[in-house]
N, CA, C and O of each residue as an XYZ file, in Angstrom:
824
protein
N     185.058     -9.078     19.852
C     185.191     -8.847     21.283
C     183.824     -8.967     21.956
O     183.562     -9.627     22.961
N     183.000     -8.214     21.226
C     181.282     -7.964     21.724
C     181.175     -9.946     21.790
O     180.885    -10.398     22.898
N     181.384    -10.878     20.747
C     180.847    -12.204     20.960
C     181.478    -12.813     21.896
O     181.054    -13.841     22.423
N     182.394    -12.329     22.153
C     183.716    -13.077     23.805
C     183.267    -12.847     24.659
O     183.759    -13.341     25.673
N     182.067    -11.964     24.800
C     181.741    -11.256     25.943
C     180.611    -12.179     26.415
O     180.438    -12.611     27.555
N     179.835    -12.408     25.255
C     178.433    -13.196     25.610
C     178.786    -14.441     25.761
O     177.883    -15.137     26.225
N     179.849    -15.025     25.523
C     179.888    -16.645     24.839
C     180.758    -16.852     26.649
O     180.194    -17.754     27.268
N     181.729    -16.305     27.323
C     182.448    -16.282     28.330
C     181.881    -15.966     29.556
O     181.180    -15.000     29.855
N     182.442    -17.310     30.529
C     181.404    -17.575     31.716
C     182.687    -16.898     32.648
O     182.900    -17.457     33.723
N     183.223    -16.165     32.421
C     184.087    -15.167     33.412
C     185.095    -15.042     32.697
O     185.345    -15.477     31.573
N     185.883    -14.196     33.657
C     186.932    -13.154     32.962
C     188.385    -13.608     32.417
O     189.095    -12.903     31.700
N     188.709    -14.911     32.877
C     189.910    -15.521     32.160
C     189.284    -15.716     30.564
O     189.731    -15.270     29.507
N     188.286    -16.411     30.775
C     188.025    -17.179     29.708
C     187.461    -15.946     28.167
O     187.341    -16.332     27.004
N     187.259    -14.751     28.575
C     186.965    -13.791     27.649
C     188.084    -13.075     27.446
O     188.175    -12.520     26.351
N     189.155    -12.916     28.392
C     190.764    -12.414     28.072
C     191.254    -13.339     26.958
O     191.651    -13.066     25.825
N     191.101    -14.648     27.664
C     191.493    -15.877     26.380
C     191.149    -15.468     24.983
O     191.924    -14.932     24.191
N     190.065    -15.739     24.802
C     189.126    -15.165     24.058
C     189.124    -14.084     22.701
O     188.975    -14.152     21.481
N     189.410    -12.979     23.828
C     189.753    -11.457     22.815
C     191.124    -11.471     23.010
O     191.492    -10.336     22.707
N     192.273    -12.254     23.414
C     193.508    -12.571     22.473
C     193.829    -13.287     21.539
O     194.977    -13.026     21.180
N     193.313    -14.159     20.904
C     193.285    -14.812     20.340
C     192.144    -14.240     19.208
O     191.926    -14.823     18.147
N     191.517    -13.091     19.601
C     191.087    -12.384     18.294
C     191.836    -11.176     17.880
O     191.905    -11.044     16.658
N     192.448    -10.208     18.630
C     193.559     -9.594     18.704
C     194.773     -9.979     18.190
O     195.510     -9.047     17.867
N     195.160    -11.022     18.035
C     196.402    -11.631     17.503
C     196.064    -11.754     16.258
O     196.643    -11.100     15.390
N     194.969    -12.702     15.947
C     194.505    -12.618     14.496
C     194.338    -11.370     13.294
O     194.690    -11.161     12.133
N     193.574    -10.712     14.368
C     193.020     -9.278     13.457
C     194.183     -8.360     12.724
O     194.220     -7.698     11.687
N     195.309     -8.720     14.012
C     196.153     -7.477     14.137
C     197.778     -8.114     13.371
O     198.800     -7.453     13.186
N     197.570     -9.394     13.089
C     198.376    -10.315     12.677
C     199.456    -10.428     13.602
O     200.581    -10.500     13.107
N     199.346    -10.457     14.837
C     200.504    -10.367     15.672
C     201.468    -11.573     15.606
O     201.236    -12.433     14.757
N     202.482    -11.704     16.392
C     203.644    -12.609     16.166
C     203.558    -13.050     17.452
O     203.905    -14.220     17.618
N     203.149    -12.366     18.528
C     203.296    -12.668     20.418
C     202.547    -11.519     20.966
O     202.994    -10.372     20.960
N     201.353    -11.869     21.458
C     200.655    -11.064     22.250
C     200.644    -11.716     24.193
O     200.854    -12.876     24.546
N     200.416    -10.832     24.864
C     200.713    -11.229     26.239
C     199.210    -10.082     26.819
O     198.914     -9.155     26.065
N     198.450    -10.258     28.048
C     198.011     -9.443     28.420
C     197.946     -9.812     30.106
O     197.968    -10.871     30.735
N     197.861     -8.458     30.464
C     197.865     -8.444     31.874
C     197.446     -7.327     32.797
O     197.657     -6.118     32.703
N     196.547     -8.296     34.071
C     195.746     -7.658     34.643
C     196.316     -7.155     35.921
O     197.320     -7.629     36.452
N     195.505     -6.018     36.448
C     196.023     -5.139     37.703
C     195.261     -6.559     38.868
O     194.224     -7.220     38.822
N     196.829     -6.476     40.114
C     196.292     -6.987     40.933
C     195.812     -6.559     42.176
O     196.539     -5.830     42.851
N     194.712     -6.888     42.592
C     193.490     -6.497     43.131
C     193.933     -6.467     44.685
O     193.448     -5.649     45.467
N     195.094     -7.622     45.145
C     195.309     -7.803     46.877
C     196.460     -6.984     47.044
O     197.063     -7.207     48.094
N     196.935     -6.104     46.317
C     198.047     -5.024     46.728
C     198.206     -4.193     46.285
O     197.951     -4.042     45.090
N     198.888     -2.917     47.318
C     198.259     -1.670     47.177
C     199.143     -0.922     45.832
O     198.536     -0.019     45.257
N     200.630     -1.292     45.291
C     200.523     -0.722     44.731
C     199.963     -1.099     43.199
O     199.113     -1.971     43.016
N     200.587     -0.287     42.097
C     200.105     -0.925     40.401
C     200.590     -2.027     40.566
O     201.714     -1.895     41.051
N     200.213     -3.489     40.349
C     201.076     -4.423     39.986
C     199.971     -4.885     38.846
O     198.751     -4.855     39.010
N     200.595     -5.275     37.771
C     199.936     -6.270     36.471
C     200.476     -7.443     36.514
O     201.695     -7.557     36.391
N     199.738     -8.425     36.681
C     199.912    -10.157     36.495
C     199.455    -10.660     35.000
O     198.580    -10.210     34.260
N     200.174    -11.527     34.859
C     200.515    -11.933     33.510
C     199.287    -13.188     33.783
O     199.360    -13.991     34.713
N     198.006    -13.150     32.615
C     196.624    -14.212     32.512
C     196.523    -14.600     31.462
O     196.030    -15.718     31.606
N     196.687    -14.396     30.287
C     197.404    -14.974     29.093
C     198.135    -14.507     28.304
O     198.527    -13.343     28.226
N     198.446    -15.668     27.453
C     199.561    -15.000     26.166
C     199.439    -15.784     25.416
O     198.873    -16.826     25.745
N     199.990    -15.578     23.912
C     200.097    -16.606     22.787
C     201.372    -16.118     21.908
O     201.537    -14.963     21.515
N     202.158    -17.107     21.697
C     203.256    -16.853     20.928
C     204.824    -16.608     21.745
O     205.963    -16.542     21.283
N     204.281    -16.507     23.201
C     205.725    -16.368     23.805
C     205.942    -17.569     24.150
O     205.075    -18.396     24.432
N     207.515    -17.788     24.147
C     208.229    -19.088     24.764
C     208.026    -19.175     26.126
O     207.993    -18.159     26.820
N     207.843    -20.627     26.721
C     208.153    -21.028     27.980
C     208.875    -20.726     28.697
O     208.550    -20.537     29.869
N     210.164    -20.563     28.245
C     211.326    -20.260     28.877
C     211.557    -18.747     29.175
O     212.582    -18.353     29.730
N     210.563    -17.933     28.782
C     210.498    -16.474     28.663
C     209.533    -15.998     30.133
O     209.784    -14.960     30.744
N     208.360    -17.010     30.561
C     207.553    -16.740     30.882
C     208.036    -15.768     32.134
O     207.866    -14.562     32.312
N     208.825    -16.955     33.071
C     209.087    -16.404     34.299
C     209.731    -14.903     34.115
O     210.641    -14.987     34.940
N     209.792    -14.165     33.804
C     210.349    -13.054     33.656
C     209.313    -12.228     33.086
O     209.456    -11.060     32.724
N     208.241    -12.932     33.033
C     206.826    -11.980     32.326
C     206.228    -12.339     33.156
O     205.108    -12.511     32.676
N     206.201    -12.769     34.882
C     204.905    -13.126     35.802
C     204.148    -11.925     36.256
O     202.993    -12.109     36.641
N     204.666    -10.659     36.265
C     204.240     -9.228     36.170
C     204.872     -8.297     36.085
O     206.086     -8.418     35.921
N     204.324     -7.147     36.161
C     204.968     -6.007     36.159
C     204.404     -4.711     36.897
O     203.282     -4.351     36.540
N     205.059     -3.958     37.899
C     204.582     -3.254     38.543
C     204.833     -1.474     37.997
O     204.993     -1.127     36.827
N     204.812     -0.714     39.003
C     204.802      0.419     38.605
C     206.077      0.880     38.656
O     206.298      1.942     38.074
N     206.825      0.418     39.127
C     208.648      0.619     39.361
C     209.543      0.348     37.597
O     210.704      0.526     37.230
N     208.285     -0.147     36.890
C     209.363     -0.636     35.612
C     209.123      1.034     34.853
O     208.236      1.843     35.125
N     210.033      1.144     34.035
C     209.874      2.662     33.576
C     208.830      2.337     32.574
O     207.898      3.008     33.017
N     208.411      1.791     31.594
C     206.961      2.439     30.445
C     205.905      1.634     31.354
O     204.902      1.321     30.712
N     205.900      1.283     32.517
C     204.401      0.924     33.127
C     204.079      2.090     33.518
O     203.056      2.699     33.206
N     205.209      2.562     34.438
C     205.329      4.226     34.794
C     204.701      4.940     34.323
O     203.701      5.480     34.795
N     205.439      5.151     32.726
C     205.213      6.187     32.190
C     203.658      5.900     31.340
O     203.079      6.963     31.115
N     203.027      4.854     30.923
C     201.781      4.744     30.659
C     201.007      4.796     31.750
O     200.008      5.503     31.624
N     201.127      4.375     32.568
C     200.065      4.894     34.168
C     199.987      6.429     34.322
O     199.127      6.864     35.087
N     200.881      7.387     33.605
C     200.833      8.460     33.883
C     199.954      8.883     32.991
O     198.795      9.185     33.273
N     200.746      8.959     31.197
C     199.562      9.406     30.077
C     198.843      8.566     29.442
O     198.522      8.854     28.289
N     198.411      7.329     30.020
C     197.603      6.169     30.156
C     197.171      6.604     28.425
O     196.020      6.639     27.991
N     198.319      6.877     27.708
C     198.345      6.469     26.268
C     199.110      5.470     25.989
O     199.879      5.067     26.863
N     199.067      4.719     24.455
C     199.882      3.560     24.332
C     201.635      3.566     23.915
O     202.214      4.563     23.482
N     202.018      2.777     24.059
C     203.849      3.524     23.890
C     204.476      2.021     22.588
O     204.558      0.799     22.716
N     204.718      2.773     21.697
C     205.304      1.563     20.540
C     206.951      1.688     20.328
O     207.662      2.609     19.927
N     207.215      0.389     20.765
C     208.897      0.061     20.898
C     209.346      0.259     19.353
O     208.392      0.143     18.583
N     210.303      0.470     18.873
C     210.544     -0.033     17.510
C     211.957     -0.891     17.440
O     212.411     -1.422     16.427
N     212.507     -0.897     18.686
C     213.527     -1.968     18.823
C     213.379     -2.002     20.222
O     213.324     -1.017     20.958
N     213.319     -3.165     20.545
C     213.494     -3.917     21.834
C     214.678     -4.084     22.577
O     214.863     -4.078     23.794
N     215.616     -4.267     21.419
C     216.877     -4.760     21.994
C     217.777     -3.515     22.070
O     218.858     -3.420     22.651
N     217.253     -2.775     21.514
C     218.265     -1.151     21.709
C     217.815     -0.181     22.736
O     218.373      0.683     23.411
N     216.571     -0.645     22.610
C     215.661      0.960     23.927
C     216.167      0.262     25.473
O     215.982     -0.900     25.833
N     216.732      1.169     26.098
C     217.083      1.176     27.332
C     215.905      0.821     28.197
O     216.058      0.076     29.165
N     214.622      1.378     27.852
C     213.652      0.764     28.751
C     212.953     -0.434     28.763
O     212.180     -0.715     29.678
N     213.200     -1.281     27.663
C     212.639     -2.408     28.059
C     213.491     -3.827     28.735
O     214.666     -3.955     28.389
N     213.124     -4.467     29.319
C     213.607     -5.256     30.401
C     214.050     -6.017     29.635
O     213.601     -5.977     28.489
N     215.154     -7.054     29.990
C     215.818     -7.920     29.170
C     214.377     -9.391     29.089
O     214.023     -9.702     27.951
N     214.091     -9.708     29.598
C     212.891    -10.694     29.799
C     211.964     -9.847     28.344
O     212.197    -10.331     27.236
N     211.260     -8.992     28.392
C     210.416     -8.435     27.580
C     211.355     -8.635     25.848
O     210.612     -8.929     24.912
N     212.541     -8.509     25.591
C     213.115     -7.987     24.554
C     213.413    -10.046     24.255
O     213.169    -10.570     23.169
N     213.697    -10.464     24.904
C     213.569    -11.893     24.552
C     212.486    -12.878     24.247
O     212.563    -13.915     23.588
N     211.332    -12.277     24.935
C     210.317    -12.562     24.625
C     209.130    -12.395     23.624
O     208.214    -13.188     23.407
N     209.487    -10.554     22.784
C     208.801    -10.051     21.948
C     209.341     -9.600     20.921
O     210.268     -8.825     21.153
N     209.030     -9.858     19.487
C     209.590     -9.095     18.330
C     210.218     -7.935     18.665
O     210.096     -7.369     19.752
N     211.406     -7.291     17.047
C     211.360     -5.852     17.581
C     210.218     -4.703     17.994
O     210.352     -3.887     18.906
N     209.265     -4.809     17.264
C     208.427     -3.893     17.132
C     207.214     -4.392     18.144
O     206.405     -5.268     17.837
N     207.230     -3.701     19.366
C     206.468     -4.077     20.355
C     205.486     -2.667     20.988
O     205.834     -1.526     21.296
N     204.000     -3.425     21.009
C     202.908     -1.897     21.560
C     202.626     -2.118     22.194
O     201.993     -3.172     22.253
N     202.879     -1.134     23.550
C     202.026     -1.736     25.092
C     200.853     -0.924     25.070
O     201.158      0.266     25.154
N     199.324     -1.172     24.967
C     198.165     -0.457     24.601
C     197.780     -0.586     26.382
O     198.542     -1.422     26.868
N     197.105     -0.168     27.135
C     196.247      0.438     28.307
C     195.187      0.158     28.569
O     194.375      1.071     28.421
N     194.775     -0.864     28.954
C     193.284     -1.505     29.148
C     192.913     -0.690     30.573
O     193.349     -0.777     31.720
N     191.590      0.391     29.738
C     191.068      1.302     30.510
C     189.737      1.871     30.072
O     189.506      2.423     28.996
N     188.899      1.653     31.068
C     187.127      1.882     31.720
C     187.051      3.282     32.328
O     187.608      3.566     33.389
N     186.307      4.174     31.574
C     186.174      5.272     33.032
C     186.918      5.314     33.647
O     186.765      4.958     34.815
N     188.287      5.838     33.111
C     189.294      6.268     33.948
C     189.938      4.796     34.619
O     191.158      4.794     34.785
N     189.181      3.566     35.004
C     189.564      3.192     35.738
C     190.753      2.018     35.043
O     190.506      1.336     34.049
N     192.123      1.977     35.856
C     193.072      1.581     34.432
C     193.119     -0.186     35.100
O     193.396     -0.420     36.277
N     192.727     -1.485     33.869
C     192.804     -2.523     34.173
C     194.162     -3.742     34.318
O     194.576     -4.693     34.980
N     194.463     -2.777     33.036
C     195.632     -3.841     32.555
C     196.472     -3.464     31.457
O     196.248     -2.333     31.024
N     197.394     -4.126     30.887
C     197.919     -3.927     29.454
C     197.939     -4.972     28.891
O     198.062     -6.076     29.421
N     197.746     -4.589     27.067
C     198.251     -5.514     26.852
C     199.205     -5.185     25.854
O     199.214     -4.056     25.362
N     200.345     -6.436     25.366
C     201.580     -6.386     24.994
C     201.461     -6.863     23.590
O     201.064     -8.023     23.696
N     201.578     -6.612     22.504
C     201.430     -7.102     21.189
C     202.173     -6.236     20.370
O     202.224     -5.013     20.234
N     202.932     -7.535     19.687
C     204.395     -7.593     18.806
C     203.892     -7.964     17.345
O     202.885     -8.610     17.055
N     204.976     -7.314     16.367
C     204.798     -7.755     15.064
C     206.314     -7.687     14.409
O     207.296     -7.177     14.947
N     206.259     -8.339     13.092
C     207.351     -8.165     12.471
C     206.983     -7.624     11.499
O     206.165     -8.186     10.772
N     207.735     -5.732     11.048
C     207.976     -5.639      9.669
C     207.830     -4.311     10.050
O     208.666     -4.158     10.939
N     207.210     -3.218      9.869
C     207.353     -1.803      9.866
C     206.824     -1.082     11.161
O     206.904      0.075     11.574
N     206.127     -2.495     11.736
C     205.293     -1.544     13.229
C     203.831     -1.555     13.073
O     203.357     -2.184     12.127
N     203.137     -0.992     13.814
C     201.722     -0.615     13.566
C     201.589      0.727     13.096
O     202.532      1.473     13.357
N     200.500      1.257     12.380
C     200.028      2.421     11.859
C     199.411      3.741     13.167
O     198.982      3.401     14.270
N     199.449      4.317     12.984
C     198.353      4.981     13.687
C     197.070      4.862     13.990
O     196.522      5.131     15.059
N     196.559      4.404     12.905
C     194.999      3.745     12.460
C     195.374      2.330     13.343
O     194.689      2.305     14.366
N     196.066      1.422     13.253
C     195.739      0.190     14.341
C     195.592      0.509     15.875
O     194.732      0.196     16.699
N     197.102      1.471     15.978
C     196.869      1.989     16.738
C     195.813      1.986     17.933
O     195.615      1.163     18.828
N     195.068      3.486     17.554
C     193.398      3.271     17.382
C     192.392      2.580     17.765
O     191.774      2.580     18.829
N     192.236      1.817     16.543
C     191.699      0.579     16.786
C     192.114     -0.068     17.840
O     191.124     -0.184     18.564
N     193.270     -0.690     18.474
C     193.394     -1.486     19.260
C     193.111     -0.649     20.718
O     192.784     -1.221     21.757
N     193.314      0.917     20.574
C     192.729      1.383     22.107
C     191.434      1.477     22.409
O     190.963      1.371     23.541
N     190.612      1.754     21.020
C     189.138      1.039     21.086
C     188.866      0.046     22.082
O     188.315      0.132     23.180
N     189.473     -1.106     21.338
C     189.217     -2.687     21.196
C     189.877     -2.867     22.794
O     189.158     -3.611     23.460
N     190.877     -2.442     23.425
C     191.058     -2.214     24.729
C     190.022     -1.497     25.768
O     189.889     -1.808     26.951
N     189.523     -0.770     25.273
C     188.265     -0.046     25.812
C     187.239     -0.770     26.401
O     186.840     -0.702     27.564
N     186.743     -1.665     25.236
C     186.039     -2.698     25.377
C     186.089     -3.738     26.689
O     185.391     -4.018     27.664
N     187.268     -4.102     26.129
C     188.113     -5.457     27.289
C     187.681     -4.959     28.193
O     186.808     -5.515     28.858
N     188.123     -3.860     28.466
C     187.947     -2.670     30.018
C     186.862     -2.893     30.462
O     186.718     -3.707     31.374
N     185.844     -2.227     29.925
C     184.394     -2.689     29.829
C     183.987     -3.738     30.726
O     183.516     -3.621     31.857
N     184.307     -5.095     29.867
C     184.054     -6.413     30.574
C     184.410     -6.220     31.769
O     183.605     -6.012     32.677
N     185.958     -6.276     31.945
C     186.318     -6.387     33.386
C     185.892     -5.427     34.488
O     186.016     -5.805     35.653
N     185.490     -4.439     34.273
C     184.791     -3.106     34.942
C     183.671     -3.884     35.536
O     183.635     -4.236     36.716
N     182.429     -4.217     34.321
C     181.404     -5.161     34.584
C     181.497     -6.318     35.303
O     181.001     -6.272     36.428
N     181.864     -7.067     35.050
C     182.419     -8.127     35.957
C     182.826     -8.075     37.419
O     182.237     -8.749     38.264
N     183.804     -7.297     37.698
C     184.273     -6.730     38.702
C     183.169     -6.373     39.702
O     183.088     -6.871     40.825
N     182.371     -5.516     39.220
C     181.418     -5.030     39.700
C     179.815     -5.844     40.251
O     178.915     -5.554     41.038
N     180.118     -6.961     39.333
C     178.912     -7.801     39.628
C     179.879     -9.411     40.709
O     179.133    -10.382     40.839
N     181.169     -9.565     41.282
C     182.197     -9.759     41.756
C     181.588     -9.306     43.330
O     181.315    -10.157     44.177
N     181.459     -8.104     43.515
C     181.804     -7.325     44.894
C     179.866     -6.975     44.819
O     179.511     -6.490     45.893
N     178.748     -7.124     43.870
C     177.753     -6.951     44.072
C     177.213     -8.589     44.755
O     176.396     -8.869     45.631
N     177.890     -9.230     44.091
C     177.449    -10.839     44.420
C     178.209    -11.609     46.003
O     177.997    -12.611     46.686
N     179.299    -10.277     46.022
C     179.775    -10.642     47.593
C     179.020    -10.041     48.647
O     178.419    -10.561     49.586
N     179.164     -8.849     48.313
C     178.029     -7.861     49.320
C     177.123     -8.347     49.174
O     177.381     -8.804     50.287
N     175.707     -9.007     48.769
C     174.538     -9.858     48.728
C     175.155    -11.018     49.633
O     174.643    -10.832     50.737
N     175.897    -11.986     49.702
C     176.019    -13.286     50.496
C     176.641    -12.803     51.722
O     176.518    -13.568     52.678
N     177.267    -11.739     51.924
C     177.512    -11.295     53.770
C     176.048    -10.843     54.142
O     175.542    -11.030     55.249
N     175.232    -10.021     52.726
C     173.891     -9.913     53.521
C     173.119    -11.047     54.085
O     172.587    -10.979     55.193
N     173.065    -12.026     53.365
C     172.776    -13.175     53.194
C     172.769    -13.935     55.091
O     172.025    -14.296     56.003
N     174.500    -13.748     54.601
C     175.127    -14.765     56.093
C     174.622    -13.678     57.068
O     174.407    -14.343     58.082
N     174.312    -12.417     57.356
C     174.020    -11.394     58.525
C     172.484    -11.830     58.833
O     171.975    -11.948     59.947
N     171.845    -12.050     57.511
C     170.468    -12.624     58.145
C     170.234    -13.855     58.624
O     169.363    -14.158     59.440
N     171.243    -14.767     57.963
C     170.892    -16.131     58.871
C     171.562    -15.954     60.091
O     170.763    -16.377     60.927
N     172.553    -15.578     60.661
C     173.377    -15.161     61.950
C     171.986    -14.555     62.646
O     171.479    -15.051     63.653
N     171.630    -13.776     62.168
C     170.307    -12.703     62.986
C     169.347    -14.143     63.499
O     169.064    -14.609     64.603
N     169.060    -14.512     62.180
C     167.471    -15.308     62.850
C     168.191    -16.015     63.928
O     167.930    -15.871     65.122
N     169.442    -17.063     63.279
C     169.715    -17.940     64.502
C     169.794    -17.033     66.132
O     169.184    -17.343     67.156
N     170.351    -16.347     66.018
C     170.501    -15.732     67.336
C     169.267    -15.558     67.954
O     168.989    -15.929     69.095
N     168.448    -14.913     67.079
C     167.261    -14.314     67.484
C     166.192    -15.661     68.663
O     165.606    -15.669     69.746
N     166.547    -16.724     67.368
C     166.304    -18.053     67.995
C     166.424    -18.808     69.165
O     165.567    -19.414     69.808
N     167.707    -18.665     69.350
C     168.288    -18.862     70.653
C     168.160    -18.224     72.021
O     168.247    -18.757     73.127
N     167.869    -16.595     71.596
C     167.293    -16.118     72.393
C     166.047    -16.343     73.346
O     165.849    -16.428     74.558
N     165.050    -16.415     71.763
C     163.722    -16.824     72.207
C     163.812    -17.569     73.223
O     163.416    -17.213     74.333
N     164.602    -19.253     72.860
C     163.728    -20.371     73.137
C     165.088    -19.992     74.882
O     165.199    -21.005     75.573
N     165.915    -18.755     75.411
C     166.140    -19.174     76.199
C     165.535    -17.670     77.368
O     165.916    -17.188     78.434
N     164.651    -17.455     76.578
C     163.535    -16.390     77.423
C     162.187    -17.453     77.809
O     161.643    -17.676     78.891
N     161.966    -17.899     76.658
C     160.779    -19.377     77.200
C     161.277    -20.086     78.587
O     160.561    -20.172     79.585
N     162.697    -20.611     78.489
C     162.844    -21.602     79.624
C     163.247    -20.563     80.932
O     162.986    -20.760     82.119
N     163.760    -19.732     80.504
C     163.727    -19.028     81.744
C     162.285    -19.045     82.781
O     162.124    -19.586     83.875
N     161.154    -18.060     81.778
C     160.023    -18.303     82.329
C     159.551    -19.522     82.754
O     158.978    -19.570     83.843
N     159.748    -20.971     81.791
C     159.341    -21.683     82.653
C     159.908    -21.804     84.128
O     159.084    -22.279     84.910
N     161.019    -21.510     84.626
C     162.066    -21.920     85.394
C     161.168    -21.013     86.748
O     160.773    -21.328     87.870
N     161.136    -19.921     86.017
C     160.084    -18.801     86.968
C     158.268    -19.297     87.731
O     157.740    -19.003     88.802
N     157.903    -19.951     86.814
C     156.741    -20.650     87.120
C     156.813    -21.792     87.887
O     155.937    -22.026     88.720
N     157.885    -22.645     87.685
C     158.013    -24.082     88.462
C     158.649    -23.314     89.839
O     158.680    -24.100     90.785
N     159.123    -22.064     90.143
C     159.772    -22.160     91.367
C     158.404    -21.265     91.879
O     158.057    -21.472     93.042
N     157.702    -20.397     91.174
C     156.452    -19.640     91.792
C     155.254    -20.539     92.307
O     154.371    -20.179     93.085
N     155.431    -22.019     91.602
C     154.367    -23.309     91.917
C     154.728    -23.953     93.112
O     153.941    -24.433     93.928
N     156.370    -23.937     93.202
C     157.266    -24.776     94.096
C     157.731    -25.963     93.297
O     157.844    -26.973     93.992
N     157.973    -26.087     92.273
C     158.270    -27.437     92.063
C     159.878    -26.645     91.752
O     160.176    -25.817     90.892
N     160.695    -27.268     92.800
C     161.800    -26.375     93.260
C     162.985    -27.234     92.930
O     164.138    -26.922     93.227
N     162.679    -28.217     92.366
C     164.080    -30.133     92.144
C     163.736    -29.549     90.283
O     164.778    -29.264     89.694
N     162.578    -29.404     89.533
C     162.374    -29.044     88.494
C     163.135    -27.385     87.877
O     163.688    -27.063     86.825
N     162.876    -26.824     88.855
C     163.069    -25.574     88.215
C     164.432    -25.481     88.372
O     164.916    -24.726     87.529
N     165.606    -26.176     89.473
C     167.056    -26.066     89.453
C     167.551    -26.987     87.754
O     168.535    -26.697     87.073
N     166.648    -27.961     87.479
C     167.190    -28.862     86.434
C     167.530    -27.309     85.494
O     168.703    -26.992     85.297
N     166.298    -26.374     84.933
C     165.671    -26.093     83.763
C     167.096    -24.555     84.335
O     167.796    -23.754     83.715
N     166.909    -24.820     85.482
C     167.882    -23.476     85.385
C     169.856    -23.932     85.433
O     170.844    -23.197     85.460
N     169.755    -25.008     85.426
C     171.220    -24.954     85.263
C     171.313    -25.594     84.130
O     172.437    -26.073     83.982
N     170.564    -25.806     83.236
C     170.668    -25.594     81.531
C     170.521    -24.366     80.796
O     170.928    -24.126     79.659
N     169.767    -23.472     81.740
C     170.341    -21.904     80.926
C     171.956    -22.101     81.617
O     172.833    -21.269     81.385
């Protein structure tokens, strides 16, 4: 995860990244992960990659908000929740149970409290341990991390270019000002000299 971090020139490409090491490590069958979206107010998670789910599954995995019951209920004890049948538990969505083995873990991608995303990773055969468990809320920790960081250097690199655009707005103005306090005065001098055909030109261009 630590080398996804250095090697990745933004945040798709290190999600990519640490799924495709996550799947490996953890021997998964279909991993999916997904991030909180940022332009509305309530929880919503958008679906940024996956490996192992069908095409035909996708549309029914484009997100998931806080209205589904285990987004719910992990937004609450923002611990991880492990399916052991998909197709029998009342709470998972028919889209999710077509899309993922029986044995499915939604883990909590979360920074200082602050909660990013989930991600979704399936296996076939007894489930995960406690000990992967674990490990994978670690290894979510991490992810968190990045995107926390990122995020943050996101809204540091925006706030710098409105500073940016406020100072060029300033000078220009400032500019304009000047050069229309100069012609004024001249306008003041050509009519204090009398040159009175000159000073109407200079004044009906202010």
């Amino acid at each position: 995860i630590s080398g996804a971090a250095s090697r990745s020139e933004n945040t798709i490409d290190f999600i990519t990244a640490s799924m495709y090491q996550l799947a490996y490590s953890f021997t998964s069958q279909s991993i999916a992960i997904f991030l909180n979206d940022k332009e509305v107010d309530n929880q919503r998670f958008l679906l940024v990659a996956h490996q192992g789910v069908e095409d035909n599954c996708l549309e029914g995995l484009a997100f998931f908000d806080e209205n589904d019951v285990l987004v719910s209920e992990i937004l609450k004890t923002r611990k991880p929740i492990q399916i052991k049948e998909t197709r029998t538990d009342d709470r998972v969505l028919e889209a999710l149970s077509n899309a993922f083995a029986e044995d499915l873990l939604f883990v909590p991608i979360i920074s200082e409290d602050d909660f990013f995303g989930l991600i979704l990773i399936s296996c076939e055969g007894p489930g995960y341990s406690e000990n992967e468990i674990t490990r994978l809320e670690i290894l979510a920790e991490q992810v968190g991390g990045f995107i926390r960081n990122e995020r943050r250097r996101d809204i540091a690199s925006t706030l710098s270019e409105r500073q940016r655009l406020i100072r060029d707005l300033h000078d220009s103005v400032t500019q304009r000002l000047y050069a229309l306090v100069m012609t004024a005065e001249a306008a003041d001098l050509g009519m204090k000299s009398g040159d009175i055909a000159q000073s109407s030109k200079i004044i009906a261009q202010l």
